[in-house]
C-alpha positions in Angstrom: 255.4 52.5 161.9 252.0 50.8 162.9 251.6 47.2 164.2 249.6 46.2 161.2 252.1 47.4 158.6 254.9 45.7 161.0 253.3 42.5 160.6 252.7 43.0 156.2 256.7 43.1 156.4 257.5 40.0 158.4 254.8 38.1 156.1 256.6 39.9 152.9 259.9 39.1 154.1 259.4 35.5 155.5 256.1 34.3 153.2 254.7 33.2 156.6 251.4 34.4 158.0 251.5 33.6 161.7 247.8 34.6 161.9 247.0 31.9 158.9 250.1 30.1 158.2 251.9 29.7 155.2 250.5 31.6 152.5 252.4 30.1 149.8 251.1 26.8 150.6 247.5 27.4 151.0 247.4 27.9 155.0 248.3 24.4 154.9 248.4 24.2 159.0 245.1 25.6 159.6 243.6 23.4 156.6 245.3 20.1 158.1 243.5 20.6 160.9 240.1 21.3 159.1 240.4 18.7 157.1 240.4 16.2 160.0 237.1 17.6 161.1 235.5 17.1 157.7 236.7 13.6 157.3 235.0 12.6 160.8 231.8 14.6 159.6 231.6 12.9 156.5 232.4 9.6 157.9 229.5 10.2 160.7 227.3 10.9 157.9 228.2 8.0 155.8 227.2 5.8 158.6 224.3 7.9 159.1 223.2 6.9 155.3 224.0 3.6 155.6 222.1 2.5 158.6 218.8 4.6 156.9 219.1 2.3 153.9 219.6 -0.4 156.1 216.3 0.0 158.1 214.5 0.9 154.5 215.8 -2.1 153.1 214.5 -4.3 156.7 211.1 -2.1 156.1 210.7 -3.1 152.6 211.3 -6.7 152.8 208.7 -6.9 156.0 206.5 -5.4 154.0 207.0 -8.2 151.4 206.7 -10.9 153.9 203.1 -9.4 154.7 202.3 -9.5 151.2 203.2 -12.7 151.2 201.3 -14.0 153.6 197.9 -12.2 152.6 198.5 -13.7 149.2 199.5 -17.2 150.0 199.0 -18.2 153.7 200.7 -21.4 153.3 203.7 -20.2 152.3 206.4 -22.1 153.9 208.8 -20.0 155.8 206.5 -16.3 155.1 205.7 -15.2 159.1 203.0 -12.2 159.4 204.6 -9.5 160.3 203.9 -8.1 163.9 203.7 -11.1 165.3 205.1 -14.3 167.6 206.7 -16.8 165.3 205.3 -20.3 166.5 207.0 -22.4 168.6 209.2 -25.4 167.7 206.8 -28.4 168.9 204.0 -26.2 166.5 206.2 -26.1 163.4 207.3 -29.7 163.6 203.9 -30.7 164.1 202.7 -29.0 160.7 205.7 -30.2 159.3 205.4 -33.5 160.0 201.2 -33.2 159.3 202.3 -32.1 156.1 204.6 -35.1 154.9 201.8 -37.4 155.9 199.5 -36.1 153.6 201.6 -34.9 150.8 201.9 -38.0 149.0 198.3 -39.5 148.1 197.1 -35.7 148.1 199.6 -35.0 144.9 199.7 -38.2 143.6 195.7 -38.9 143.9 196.6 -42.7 143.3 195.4 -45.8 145.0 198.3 -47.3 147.4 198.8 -50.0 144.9 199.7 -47.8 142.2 201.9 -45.2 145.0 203.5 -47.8 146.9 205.1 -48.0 150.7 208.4 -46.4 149.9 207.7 -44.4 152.9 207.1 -47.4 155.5 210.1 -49.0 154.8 212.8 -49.1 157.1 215.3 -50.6 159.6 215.7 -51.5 163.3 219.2 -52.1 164.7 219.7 -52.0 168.4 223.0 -50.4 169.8 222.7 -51.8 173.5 220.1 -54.0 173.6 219.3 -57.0 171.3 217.4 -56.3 168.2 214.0 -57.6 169.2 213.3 -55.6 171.8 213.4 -52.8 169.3 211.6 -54.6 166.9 208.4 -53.0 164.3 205.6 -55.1 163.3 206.1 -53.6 160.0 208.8 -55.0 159.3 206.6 -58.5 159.4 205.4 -57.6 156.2 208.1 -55.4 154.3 208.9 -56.6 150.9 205.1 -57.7 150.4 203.3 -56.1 147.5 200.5 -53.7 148.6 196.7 -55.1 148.8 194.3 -53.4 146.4 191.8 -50.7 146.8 189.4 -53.2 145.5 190.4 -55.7 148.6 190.7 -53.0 151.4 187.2 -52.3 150.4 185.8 -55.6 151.1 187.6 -56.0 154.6 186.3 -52.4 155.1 182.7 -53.7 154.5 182.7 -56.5 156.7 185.0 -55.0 159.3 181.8 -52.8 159.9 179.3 -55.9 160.1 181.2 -57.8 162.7 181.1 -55.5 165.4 177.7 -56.0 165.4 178.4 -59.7 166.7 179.2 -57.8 170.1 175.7 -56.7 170.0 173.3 -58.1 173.1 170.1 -58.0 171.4 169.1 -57.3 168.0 168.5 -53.3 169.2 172.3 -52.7 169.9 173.3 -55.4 166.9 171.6 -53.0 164.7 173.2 -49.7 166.4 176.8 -50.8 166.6 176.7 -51.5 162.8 174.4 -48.3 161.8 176.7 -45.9 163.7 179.3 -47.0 160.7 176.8 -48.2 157.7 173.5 -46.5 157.4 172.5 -48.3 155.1 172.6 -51.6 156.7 169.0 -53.5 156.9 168.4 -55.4 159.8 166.1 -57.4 158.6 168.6 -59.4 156.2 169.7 -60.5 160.0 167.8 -64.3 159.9 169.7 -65.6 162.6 171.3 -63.8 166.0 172.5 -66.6 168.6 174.3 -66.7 172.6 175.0 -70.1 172.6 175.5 -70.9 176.8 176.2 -74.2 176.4 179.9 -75.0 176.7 181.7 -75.6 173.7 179.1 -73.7 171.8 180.5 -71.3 169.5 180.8 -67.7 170.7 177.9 -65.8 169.9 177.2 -65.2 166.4 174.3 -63.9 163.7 173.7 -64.8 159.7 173.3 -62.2 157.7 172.4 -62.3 153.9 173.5 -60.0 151.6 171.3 -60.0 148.5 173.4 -57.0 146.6 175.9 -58.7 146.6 175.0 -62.7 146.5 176.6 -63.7 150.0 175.7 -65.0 153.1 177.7 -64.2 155.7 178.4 -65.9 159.3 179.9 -63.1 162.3 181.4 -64.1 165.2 182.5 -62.4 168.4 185.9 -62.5 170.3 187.0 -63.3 173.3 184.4 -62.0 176.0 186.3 -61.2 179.6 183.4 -62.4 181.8 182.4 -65.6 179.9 185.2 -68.3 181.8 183.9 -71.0 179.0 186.1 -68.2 176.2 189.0 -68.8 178.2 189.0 -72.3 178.4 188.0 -72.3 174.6 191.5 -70.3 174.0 193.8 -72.0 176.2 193.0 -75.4 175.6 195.4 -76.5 173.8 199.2 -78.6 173.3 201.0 -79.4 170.5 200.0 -82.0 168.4 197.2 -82.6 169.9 194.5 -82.3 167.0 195.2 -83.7 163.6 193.6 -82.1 160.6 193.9 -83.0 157.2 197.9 -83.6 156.9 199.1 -80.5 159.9 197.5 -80.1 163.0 194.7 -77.1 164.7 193.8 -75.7 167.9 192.0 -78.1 170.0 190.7 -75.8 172.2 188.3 -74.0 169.1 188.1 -76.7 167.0 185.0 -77.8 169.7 182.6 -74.5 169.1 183.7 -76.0 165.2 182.5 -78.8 165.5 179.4 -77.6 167.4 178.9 -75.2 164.6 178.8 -78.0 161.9 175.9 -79.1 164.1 174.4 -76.3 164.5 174.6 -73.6 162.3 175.9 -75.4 159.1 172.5 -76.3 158.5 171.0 -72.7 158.6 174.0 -71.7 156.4 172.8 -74.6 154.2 169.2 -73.7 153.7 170.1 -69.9 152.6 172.4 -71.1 149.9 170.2 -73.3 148.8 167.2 -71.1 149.0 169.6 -68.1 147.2 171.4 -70.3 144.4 174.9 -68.8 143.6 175.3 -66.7 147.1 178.6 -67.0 148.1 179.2 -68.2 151.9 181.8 -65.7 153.8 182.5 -66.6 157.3 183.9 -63.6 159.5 185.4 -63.7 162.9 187.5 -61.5 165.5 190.0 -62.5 168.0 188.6 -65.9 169.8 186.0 -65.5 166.9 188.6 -65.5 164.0 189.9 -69.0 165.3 186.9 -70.4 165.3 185.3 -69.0 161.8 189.3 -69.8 160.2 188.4 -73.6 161.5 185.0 -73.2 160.3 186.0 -72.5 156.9 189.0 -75.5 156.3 186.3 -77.9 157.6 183.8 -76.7 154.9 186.1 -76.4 152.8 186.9 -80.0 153.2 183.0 -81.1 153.9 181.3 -78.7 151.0 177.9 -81.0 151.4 177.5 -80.0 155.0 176.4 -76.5 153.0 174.2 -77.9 150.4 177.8 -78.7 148.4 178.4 -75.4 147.1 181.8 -74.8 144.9 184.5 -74.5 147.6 185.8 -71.9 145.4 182.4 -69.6 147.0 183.6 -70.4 150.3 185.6 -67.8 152.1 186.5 -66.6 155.9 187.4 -63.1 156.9 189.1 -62.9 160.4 190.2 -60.1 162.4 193.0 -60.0 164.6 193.1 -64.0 164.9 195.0 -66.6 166.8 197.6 -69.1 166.3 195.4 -72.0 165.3 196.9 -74.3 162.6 199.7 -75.6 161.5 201.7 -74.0 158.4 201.0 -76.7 155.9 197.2 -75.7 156.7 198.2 -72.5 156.8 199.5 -72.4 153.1 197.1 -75.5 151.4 193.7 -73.2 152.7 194.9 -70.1 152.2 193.0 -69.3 148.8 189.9 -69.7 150.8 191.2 -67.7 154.4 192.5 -64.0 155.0 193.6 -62.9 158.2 193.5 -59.2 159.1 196.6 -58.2 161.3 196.3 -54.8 162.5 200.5 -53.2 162.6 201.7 -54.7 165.9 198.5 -57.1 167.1 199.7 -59.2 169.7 197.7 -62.6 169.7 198.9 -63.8 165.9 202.1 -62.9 167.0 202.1 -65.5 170.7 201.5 -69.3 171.3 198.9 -70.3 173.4 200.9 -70.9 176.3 202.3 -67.5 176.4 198.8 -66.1 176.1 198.1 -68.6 178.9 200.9 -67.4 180.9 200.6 -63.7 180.2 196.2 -63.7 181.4 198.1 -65.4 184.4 200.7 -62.7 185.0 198.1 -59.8 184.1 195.4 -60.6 186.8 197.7 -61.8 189.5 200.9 -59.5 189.4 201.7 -55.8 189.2 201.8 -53.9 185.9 205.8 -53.6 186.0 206.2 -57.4 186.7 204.0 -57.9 183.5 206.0 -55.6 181.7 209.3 -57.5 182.3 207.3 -60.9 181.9 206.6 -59.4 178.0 209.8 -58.3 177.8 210.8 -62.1 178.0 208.4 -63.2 176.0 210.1 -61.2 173.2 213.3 -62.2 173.4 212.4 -65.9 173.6 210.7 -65.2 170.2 211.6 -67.2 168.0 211.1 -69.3 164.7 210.1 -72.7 165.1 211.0 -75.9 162.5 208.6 -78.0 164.5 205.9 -79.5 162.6 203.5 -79.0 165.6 203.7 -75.4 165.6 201.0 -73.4 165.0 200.5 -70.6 162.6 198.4 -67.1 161.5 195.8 -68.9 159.3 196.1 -68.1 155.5 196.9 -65.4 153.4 197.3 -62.1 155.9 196.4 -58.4 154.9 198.9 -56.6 156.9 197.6 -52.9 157.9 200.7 -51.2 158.6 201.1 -47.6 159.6 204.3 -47.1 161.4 207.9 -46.7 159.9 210.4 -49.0 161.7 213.1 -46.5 163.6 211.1 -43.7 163.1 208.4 -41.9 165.3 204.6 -40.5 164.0 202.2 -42.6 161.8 202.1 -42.7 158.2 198.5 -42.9 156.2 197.4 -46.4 156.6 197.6 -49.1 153.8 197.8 -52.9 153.7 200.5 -55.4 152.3 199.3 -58.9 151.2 201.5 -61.2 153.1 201.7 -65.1 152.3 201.9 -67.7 155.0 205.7 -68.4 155.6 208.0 -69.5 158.5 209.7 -66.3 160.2 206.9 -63.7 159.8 204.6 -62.7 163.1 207.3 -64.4 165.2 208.1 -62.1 167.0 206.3 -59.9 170.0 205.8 -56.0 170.0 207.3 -53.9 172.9 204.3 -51.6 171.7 201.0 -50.3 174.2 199.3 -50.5 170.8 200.4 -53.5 169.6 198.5 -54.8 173.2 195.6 -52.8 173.4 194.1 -51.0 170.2 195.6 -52.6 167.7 193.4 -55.4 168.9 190.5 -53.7 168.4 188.5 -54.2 165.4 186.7 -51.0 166.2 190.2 -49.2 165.9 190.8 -50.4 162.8 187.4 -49.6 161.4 187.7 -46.2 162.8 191.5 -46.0 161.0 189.9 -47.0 157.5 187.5 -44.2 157.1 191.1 -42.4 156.7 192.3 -44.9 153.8 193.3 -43.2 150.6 190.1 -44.0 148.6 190.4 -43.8 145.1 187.4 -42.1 143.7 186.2 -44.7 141.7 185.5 -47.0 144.6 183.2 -44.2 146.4 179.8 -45.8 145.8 177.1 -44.7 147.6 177.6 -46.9 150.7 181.6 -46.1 150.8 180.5 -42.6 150.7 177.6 -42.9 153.3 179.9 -45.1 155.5 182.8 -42.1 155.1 180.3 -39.6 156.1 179.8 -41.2 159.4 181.4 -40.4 162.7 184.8 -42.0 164.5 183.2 -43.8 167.4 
């Protein structure tokens, strides 16, 4: 007998194939083990599928990004393809670029009709006592918002008193034109550096025949002039009775030189141009003396040809502390004071300005800076009767949130006089150097939210002009 038929027997005999296993159960040893191998295999190549949809899927949805981002660049959150996203400081930037404009740009209101939802806020200090952490917004919160209509016509003469810094007629004409191209010199009839001391600080008149007024400008404080200084700082409580309160004695002399002086120019231009309007406008030192200017006209009409006090007006910039609040409130119809967001001098008496020119040009900046730091905390409202006050009715420009950081678009709250507001001092380096400046705040209006109606041909020319 052969091997091979030796081998049929055992596997006829036993049913077991030793070559192949168990015949009657399908080689079920040998397919065991096959079947392991397959199961790996097709697990490999289900992972093998899976990761190819995976990167078509990643592929597609790139794709769609670019798409995107060729149809709609703006597209929050789309990022070209193939490139760098941009870096945190970049994004919050835009971000925060973006919430600034968002809400005049889709509401395409006036601030009036918008509001200042988004100025208000809140300062409380943790560790150190609330003033030193104190917003000059919050001076003004509550107020209702000023008018387009009124922004307008601080815009307008906002322009025209810079040219009271002017030396000669030449740069008077320059610094205004740089802003107001349309501006005529010769409606200029008088341009005056009084040197005399207790003049006024220097001044021009200018008559606006489009729109019926005749307007005085005065300059501020100028650094090299010693008679400015004495002019500001001469003063004490009580010392000057006016009308029921009491006013700076220190500027109610350039007032009284005025009444000698230039009240009769004023006087023949209103006379000569029945039913002009007289507007006196002033900045810094300036603003105390045209505020004083006005209540004594006010008072005296006839020293201007006795026009209806209701056509006599003052403007002033940035001004001083200079009468008492019972003046404040009775001439407030006929003054408005501009306070630029944190503005330092309506916010101080005069002895701290006194005492902080002394600190400044004797001492080191960090001794100053703990010398204003003092200053604030001592800040605080006064019941005397001597105390001296922001003249008027105040536009407030505002711009800053209190306890947040970055600017908001500018607009301005219409702020009655009232014990407890502009108390308190800054701890800003605005609030002590540009927010001073009437040239700042010129430059900060061509920014305003200007309803379309109001864009005449001057707003539009002065618009159109360049931030000097």
């Amino acid at each position: 007998m052969g091997h091979e038929e030796k081998e049929q027997q055992e596997v006829a005999a036993n049913g077991v194939d030793v070559r192949f296993g168990d015949i009657e159960n399908g080689g079920k040893i040998l397919e065991d083990h096959g079947g392991e191998e397959r199961e790996k295999e097709e697990e490999e190549e289900r992972e093998r599928h899976l990761r190819r949809q995976n990167l078509e899927e990643e592929s597609k949805g790139k794709g769609d990004q670019v798409d995107a981002k060729k149809k709609n660049p703006g597209l929050p959150g789309v990022q070209e393809f193939g490139k760098e996203p941009p870096s945190f400081r970049t994004s919050m930037k835009k971000l925060w670029s973006n919430k600034l404009q968002k809400q005049p740009q889709e509401e395409g209101k006036s601030w009036e009709e918008i509001g200042d939802e988004d100025l208000i806020g809140d300062m409380h200090g943790c560790c150190l006592p609330k003033k030193i952490f104190w917003k000059g917004s919050l001076d003004s919160q509550g107020c209702p918002t000023a008018s387009s209509a009124q922004v307008k016509d601080i815009f307008r003469h906002c322009i025209l008193v810079l040219g009271a810094y002017g030396t000669d007629m030449d740069s008077l004409e320059k610094a205004i034109k740089e802003h107001d191209p349309s501006f005529n010199a010769q409606n200029v009839v008088a341009f005056e550096q009084p040197l005399e001391p207790g003049g006024c600080p220097p001044y021009f008149v200018h008559v606006d025949h489009e729109r019926k007024e005749v307007g005085m400008y005065i300059r501020g404080l100028n650094l090299l002039h010693h008679q400015d200084y004495i002019t500001l700082m001469n003063n004490r409580k009580g010392e000057k009775p006016f009308d029921g309160g009491y006013i700076h004695h220190g500027m109610s002399v350039p007032v009284e030189w005025s009444i000698k002086h230039v009240a009769p120019v004023l006087k023949h231009h209103l006379l000569a141009n029945q039913g002009y309007g007289l507007t006196i406008v002033g900045h810094s030192l300036g603003a105390g003396v045209a505020a004083l200017l006005t209540t004594e006209l006010v008072k005296h009409p006839e020293e201007v040809g006795g026009i209806d006090t209701e056509r006599i007006r003052a403007i002033v910039f940035a001004p001083p502390r200079v009468m008492s609040l019972e003046l404040a409130i009775k001439y407030s119809p006929h003054v408005n004071s501009v306070i630029y967001q944190d503005d330092f001098l309506p916010r101080v008496s005069t002895q701290s300005v006194k005492r902080l020119f002394l600190m400044t040009f004797a001492l080191t900046g960090p001794v100053v800076f703990v010398f204003w730091v003092i200053q604030a905390l001592r800040s605080s409202y006064g019941e005397d009767v001597r105390r001296l006050y922001p003249p008027g009715k105040i536009y407030h420009f505002v711009y800053k949130q209190p306890g947040r950081l970055g600017h908001r678009p500018l607009r301005a709250r219409v702020v009655p006089s009232a014990r407890g507001r502009f108390e308190r001092l800054v701890l800003s380096s605005s609030g002590t150097t540009s927010n001073h400046f009437v040239l700042t705040l010129c430059n900060h209006l061509k920014t305003y939210n200007w309803p379309g109606q109001l864009k005449d041909s001057w707003l539009t020319g002065v618009l159109n002009t360049k931030h000097t």
